[in-house]
PDB file of N, CA, C, O and CB in Angstrom:
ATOM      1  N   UNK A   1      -7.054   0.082  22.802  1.00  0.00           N
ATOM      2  CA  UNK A   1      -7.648   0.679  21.612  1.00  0.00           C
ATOM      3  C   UNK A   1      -6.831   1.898  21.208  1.00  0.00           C
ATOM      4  O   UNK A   1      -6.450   2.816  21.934  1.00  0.00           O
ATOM      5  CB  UNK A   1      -9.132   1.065  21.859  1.00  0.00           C
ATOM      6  N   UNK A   2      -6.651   1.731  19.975  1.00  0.00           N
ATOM      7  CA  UNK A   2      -5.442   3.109  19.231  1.00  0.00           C
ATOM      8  C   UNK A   2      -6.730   4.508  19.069  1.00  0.00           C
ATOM      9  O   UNK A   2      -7.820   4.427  18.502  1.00  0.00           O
ATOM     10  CB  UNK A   2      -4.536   2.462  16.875  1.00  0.00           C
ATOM     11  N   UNK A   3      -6.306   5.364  19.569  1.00  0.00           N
ATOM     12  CA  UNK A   3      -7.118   6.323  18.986  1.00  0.00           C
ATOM     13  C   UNK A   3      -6.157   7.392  18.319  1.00  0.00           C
ATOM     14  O   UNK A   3      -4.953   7.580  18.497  1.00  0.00           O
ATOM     15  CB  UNK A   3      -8.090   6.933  20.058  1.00  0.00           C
ATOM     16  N   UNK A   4      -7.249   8.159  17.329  1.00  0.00           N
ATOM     17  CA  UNK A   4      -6.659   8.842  16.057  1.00  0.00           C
ATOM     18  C   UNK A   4      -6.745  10.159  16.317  1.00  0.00           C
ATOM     19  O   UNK A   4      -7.767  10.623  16.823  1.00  0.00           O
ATOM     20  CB  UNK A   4      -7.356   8.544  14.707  1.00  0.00           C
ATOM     21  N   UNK A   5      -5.752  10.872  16.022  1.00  0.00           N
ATOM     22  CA  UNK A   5      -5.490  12.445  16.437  1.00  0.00           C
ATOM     23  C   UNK A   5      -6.016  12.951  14.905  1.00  0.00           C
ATOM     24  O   UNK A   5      -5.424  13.083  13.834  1.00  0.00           O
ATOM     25  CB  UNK A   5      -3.530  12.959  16.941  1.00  0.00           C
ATOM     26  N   UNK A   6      -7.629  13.202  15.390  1.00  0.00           N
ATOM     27  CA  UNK A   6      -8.493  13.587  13.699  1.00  0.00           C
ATOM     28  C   UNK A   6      -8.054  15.216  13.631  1.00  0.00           C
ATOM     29  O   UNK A   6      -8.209  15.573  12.463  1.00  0.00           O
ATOM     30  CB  UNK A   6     -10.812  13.392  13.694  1.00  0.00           C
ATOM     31  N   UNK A   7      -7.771  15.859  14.107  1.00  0.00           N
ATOM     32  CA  UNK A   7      -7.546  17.360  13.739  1.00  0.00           C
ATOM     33  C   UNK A   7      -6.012  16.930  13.178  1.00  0.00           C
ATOM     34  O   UNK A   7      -5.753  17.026  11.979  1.00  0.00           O
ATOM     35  CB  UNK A   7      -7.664  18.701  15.233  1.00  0.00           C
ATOM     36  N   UNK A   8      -5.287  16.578  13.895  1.00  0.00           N
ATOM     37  CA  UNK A   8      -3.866  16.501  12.881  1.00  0.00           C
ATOM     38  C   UNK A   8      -4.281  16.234  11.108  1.00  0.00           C
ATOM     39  O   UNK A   8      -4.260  16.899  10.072  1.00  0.00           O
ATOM     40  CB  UNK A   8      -2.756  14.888  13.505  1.00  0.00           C
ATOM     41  N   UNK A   9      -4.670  14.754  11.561  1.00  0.00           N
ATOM     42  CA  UNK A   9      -5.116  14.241  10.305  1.00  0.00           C
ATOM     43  C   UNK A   9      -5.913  14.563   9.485  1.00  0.00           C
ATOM     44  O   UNK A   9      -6.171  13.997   8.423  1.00  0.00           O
ATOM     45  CB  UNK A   9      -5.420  13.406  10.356  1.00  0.00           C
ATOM     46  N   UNK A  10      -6.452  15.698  10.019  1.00  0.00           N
ATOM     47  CA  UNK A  10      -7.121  15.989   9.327  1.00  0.00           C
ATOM     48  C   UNK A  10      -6.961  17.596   8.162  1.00  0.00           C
ATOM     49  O   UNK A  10      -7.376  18.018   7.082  1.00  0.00           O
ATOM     50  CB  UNK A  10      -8.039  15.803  10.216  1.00  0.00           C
ATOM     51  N   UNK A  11      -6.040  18.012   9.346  1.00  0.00           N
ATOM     52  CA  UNK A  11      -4.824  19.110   8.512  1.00  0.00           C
ATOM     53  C   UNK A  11      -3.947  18.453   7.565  1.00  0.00           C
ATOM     54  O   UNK A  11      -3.890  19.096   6.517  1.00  0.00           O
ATOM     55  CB  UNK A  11      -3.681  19.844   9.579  1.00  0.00           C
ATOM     56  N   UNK A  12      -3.032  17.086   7.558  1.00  0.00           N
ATOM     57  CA  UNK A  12      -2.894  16.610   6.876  1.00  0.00           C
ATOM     58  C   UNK A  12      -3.606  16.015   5.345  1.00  0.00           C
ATOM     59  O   UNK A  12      -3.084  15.838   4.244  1.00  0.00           O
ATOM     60  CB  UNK A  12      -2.618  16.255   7.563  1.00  0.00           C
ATOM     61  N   UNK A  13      -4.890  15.824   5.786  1.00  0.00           N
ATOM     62  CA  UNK A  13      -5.452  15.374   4.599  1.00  0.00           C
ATOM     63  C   UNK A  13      -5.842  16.541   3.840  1.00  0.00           C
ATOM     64  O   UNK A  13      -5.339  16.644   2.721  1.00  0.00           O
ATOM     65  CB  UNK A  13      -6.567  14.466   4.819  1.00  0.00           C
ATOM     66  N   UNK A  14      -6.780  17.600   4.298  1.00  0.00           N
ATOM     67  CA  UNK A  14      -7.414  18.492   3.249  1.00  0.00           C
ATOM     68  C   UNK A  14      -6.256  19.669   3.336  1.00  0.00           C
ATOM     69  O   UNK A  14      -6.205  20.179   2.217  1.00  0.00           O
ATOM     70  CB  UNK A  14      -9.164  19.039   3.641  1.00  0.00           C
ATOM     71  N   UNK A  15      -5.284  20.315   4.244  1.00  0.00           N
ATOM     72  CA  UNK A  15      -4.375  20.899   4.076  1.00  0.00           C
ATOM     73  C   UNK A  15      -3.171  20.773   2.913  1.00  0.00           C
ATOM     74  O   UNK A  15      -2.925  21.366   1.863  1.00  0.00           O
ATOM     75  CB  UNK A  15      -4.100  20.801   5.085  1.00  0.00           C
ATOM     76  N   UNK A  16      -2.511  19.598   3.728  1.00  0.00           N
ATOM     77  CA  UNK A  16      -1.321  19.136   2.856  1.00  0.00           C
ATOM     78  C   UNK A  16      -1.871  18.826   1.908  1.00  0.00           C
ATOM     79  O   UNK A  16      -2.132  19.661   1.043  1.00  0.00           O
ATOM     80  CB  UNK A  16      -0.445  18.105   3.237  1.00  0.00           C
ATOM     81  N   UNK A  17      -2.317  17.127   1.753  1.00  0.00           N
ATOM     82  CA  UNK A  17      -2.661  16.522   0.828  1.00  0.00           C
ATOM     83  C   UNK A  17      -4.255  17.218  -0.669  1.00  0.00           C
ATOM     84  O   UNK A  17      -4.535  16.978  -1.843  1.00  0.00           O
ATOM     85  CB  UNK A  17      -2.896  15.244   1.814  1.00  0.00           C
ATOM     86  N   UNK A  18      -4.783  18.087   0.442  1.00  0.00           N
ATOM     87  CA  UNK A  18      -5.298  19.554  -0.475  1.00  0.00           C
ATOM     88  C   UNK A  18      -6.732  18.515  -1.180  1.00  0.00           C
ATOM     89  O   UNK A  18      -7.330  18.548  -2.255  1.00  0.00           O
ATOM     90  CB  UNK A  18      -3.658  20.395  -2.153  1.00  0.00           C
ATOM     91  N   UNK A  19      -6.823  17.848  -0.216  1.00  0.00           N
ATOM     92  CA  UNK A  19      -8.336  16.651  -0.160  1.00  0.00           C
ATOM     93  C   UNK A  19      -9.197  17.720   0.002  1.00  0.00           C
ATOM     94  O   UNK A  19      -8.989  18.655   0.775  1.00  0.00           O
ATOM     95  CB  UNK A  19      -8.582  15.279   1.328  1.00  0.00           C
ATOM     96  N   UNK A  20     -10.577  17.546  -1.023  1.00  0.00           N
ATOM     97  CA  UNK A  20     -11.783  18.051  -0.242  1.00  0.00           C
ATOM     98  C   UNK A  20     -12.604  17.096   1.135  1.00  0.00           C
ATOM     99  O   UNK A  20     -12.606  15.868   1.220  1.00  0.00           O
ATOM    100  CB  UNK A  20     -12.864  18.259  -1.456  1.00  0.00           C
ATOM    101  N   UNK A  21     -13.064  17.785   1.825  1.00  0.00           N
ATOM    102  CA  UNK A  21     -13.636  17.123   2.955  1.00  0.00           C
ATOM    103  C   UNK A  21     -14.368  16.017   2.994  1.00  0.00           C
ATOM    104  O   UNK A  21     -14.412  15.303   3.996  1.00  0.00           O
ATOM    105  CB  UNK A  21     -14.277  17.812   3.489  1.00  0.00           C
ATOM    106  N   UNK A  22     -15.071  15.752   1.803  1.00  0.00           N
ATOM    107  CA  UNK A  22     -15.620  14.654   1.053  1.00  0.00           C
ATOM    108  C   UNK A  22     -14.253  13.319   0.602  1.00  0.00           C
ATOM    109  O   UNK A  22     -14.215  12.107   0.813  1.00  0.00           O
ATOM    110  CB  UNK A  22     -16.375  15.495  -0.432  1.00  0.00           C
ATOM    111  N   UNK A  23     -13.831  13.734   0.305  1.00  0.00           N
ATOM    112  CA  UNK A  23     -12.706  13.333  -0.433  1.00  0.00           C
ATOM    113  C   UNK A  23     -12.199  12.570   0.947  1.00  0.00           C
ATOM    114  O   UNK A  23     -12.338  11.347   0.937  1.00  0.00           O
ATOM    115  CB  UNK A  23     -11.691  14.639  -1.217  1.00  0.00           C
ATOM    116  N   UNK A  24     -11.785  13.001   1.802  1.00  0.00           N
ATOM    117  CA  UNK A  24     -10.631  12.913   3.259  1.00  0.00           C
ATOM    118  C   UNK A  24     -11.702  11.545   4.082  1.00  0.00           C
ATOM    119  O   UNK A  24     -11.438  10.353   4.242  1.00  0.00           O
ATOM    120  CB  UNK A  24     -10.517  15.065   4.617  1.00  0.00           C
ATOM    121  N   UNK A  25     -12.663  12.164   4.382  1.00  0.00           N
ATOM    122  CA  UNK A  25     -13.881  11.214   4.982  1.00  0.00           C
ATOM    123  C   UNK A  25     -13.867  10.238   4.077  1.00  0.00           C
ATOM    124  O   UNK A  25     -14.095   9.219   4.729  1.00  0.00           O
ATOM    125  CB  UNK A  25     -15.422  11.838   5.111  1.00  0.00           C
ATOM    126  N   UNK A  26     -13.668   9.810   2.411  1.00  0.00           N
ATOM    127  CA  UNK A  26     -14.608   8.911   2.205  1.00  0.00           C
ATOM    128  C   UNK A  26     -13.061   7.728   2.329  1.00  0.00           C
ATOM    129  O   UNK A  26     -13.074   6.620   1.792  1.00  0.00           O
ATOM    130  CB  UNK A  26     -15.772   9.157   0.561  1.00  0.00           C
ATOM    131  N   UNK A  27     -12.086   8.156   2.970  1.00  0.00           N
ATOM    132  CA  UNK A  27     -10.599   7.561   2.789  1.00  0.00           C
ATOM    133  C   UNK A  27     -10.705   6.493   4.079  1.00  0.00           C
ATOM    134  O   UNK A  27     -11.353   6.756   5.093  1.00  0.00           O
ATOM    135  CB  UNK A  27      -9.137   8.907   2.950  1.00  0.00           C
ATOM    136  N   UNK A  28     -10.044   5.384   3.897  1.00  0.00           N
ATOM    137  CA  UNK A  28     -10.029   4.333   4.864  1.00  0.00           C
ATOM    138  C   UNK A  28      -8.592   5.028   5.837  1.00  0.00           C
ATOM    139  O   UNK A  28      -7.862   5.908   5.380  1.00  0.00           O
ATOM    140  CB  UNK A  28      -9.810   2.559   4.000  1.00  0.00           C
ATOM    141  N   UNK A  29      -8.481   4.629   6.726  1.00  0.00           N
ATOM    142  CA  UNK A  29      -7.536   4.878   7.933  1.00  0.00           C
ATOM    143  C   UNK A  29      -6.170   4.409   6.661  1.00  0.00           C
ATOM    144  O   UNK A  29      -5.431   5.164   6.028  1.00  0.00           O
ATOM    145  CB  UNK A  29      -7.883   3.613   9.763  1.00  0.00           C
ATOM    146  N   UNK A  30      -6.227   3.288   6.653  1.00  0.00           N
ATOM    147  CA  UNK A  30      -5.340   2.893   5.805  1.00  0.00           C
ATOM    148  C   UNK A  30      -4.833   3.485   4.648  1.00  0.00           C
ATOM    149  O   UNK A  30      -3.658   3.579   4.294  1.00  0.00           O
ATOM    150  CB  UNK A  30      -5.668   2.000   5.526  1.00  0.00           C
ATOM    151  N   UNK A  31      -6.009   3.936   4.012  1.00  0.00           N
ATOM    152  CA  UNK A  31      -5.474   4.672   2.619  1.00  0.00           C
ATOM    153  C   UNK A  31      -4.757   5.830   2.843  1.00  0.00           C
ATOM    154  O   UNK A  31      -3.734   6.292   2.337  1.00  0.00           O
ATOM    155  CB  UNK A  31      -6.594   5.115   1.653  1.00  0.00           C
ATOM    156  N   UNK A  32      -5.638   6.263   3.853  1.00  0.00           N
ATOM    157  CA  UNK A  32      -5.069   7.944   4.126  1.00  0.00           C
ATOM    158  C   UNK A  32      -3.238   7.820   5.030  1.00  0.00           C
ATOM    159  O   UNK A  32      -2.615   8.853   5.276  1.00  0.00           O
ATOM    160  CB  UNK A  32      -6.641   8.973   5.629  1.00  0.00           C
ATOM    161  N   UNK A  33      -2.855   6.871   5.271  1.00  0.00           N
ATOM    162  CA  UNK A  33      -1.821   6.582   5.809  1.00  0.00           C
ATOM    163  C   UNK A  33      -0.682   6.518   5.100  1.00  0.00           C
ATOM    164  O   UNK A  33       0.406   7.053   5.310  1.00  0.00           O
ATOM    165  CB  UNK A  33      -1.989   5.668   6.346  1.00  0.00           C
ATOM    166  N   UNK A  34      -1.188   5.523   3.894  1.00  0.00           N
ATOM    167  CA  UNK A  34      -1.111   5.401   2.429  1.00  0.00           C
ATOM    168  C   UNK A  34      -0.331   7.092   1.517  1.00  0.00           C
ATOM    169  O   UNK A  34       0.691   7.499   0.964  1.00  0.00           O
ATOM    170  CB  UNK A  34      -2.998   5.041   1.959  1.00  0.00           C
ATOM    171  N   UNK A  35      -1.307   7.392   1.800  1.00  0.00           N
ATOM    172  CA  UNK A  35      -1.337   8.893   1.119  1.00  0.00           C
ATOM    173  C   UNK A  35      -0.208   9.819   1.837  1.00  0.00           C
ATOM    174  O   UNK A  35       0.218  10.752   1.157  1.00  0.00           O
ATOM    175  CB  UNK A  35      -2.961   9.681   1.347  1.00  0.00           C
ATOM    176  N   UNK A  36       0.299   9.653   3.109  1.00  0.00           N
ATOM    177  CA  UNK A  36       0.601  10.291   4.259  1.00  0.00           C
ATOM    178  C   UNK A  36       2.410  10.200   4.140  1.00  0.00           C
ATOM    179  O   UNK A  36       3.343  10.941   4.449  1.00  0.00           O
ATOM    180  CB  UNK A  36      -0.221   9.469   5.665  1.00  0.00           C
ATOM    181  N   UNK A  37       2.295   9.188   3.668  1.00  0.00           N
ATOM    182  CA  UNK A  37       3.784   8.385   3.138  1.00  0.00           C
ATOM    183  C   UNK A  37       3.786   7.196   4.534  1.00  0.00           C
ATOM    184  O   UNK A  37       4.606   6.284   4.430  1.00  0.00           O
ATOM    185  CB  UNK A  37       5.648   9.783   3.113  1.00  0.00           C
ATOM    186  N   UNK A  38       3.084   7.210   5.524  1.00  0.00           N
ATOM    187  CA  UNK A  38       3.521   6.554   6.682  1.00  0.00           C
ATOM    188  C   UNK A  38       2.655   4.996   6.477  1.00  0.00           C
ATOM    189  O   UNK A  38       2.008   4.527   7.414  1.00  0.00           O
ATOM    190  CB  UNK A  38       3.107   7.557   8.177  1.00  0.00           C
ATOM    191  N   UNK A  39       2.761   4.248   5.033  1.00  0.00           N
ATOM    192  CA  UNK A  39       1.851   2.860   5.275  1.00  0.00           C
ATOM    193  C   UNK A  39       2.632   1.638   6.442  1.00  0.00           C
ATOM    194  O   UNK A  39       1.975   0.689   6.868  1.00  0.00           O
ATOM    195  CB  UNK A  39       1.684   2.004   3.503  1.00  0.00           C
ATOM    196  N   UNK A  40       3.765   1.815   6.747  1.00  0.00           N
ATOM    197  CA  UNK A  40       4.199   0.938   7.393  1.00  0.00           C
ATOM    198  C   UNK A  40       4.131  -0.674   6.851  1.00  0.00           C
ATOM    199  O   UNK A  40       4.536  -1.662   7.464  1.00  0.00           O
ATOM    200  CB  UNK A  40       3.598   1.200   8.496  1.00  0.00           C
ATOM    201  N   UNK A  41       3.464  -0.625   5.452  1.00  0.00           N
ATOM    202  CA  UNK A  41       3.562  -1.852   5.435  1.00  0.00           C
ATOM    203  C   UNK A  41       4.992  -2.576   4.598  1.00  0.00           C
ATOM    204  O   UNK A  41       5.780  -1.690   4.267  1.00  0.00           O
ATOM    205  CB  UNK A  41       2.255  -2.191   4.897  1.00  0.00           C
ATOM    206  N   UNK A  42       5.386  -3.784   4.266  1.00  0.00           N
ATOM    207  CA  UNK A  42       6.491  -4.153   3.282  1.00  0.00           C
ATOM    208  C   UNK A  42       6.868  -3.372   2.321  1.00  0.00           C
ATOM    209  O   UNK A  42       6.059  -2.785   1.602  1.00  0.00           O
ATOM    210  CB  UNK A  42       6.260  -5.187   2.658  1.00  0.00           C
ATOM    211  N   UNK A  43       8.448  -3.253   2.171  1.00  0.00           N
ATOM    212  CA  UNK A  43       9.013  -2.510   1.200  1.00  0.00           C
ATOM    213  C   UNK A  43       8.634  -3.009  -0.438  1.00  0.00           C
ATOM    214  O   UNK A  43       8.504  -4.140  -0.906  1.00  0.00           O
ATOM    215  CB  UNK A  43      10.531  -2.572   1.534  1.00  0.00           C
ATOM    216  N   UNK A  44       8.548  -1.956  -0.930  1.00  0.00           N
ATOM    217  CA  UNK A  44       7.638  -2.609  -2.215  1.00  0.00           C
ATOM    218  C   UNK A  44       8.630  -3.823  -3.251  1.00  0.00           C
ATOM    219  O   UNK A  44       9.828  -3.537  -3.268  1.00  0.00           O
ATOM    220  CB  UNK A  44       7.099  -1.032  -3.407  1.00  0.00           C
ATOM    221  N   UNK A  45       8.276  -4.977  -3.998  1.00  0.00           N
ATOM    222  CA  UNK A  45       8.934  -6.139  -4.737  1.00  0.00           C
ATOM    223  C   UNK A  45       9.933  -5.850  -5.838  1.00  0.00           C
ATOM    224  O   UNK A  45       9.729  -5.877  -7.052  1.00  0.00           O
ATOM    225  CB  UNK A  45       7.898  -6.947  -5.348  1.00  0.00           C
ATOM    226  N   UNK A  46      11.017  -5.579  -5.208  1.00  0.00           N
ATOM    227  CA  UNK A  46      11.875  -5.258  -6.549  1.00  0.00           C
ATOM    228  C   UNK A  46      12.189  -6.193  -7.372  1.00  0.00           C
ATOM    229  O   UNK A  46      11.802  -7.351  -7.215  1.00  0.00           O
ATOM    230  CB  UNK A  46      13.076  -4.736  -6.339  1.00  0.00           C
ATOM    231  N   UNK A  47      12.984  -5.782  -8.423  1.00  0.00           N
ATOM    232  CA  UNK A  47      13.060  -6.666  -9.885  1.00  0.00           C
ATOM    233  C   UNK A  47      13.435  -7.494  -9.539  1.00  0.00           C
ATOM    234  O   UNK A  47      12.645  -8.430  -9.659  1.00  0.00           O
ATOM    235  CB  UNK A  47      13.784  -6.385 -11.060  1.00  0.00           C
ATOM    236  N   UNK A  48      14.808  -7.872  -8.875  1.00  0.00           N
ATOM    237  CA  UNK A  48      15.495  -8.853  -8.240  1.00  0.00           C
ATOM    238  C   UNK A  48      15.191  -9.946  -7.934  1.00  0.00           C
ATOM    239  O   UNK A  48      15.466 -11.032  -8.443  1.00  0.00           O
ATOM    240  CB  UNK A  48      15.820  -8.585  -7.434  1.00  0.00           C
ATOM    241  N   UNK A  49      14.401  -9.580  -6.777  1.00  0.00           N
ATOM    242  CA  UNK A  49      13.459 -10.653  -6.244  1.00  0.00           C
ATOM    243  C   UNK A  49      12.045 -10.636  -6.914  1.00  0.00           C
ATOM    244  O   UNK A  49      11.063 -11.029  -6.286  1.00  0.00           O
ATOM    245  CB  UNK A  49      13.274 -10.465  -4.685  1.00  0.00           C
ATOM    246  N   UNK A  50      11.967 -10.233  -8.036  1.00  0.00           N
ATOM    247  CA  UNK A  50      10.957 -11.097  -8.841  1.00  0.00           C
ATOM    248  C   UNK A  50      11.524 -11.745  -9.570  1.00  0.00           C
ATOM    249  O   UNK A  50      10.943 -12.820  -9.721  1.00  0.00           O
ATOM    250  CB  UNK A  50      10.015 -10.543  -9.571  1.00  0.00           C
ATOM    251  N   UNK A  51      12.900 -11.607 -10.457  1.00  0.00           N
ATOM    252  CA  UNK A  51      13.376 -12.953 -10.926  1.00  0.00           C
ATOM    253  C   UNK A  51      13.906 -14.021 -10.054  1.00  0.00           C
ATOM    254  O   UNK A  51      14.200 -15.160 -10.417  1.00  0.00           O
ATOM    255  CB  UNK A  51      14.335 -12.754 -11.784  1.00  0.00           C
ATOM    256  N   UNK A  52      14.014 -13.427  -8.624  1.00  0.00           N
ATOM    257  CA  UNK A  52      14.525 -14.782  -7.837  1.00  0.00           C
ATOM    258  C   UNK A  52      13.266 -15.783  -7.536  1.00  0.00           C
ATOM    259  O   UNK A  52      13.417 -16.974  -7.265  1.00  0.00           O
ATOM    260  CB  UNK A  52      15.274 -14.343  -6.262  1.00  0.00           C
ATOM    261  N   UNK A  53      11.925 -15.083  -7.628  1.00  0.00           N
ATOM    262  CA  UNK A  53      10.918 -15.784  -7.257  1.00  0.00           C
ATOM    263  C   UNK A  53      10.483 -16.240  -8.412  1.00  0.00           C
ATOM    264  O   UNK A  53       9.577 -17.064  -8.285  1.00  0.00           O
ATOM    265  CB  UNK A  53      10.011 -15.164  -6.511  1.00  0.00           C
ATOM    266  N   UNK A  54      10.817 -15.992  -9.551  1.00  0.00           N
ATOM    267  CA  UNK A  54      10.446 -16.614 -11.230  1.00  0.00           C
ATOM    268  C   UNK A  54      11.294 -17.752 -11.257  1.00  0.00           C
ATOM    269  O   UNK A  54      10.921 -18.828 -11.724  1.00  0.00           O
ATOM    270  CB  UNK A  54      10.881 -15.516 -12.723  1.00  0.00           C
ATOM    271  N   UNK A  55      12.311 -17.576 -10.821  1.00  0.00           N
ATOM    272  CA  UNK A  55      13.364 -18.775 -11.319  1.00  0.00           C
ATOM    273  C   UNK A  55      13.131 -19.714 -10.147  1.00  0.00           C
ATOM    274  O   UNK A  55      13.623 -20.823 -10.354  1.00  0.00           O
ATOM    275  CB  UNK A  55      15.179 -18.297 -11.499  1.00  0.00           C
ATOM    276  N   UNK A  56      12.276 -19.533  -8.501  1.00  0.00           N
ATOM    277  CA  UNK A  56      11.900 -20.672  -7.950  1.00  0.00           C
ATOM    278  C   UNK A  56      10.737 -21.485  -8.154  1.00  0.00           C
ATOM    279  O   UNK A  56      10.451 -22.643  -7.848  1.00  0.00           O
ATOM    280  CB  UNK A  56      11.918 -20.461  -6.933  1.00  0.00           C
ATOM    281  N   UNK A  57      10.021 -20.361  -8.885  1.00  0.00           N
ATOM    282  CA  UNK A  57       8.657 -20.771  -8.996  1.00  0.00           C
ATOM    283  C   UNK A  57       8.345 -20.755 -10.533  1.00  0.00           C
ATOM    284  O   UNK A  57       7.517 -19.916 -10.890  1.00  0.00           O
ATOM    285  CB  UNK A  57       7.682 -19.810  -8.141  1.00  0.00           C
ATOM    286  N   UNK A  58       8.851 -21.505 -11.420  1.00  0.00           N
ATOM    287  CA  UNK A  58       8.038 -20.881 -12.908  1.00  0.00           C
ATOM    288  C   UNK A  58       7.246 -21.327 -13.123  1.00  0.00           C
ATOM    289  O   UNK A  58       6.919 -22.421 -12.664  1.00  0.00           O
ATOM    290  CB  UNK A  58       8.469 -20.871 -14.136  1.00  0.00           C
ATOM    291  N   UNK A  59       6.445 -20.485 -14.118  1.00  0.00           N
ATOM    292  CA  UNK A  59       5.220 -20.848 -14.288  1.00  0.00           C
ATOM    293  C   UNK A  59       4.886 -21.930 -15.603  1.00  0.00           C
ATOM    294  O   UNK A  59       3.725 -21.975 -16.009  1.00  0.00           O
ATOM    295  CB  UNK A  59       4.533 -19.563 -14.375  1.00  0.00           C
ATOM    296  N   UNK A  60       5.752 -22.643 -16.137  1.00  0.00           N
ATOM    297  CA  UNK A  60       5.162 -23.727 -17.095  1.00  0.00           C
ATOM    298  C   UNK A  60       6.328 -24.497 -16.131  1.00  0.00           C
ATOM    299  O   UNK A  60       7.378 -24.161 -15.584  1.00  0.00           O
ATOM    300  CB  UNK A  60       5.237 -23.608 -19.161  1.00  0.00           C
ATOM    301  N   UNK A  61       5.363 -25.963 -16.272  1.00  0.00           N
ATOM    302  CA  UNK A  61       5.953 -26.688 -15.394  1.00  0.00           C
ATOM    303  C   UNK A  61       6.404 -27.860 -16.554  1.00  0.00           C
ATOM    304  O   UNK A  61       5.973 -27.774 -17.704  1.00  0.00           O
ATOM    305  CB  UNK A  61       4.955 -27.096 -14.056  1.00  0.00           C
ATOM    306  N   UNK A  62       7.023 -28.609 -16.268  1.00  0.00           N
ATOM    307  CA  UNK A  62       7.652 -30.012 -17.434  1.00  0.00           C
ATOM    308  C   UNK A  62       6.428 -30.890 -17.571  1.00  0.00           C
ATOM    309  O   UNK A  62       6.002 -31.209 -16.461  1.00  0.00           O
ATOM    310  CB  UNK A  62       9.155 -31.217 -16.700  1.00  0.00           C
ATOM    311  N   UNK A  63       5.860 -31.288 -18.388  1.00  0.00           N
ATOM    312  CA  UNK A  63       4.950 -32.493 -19.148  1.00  0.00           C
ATOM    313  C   UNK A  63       5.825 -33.425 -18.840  1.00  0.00           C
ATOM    314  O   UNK A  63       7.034 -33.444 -19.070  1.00  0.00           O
ATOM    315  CB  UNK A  63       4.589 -32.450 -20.856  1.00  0.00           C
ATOM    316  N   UNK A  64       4.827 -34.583 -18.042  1.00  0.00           N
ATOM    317  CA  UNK A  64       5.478 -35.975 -18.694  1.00  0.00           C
ATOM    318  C   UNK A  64       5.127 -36.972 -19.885  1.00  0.00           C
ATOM    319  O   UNK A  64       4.025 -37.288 -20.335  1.00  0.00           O
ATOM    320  CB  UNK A  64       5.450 -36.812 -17.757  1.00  0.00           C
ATOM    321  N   UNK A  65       6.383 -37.361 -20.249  1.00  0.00           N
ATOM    322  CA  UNK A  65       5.596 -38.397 -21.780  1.00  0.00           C
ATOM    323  C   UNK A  65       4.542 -39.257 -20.794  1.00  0.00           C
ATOM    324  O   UNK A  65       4.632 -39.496 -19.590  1.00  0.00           O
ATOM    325  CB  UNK A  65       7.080 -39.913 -22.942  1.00  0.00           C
ATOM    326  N   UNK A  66       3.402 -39.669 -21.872  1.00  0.00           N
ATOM    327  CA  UNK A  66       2.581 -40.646 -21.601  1.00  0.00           C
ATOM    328  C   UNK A  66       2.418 -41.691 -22.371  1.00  0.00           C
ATOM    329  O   UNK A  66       1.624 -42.576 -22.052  1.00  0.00           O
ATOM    330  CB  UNK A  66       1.599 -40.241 -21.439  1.00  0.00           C
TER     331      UNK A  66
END
């Protein structure tokens, strides 16, 4: 089980980030991580690879005659 260093984070949130205490509490672990710069999750979808994923995937597909 991960446990959370709440006084850091918690200088972080209403210190740095200048959250009221309301504000900091009503934040998911996640968001506030979010907020922290540290989400760890995927680098965000650049243009690039949204036209590489447009041009694999488009979205009107060919009709066939009937």
């Amino acid at each position: 089980m991960t446990q959370f260093d709440w006084p850091a984070l918690m200088r972080a949130g209403i210190t740095g980030l200048r959250l009221k205490p309301a504000e900091f509490w009503a934040l998911s672990p996640a968001e506030l991580a979010l907020m922290l710069g540290s989400g760890g999750g995927p680098a965000p979808l650049s243009r690039a690879r949204l036209q590489e994923l447009a041009r694999a995937f488009p979205d009107e597909q060919e009709r066939s005659e009937e």
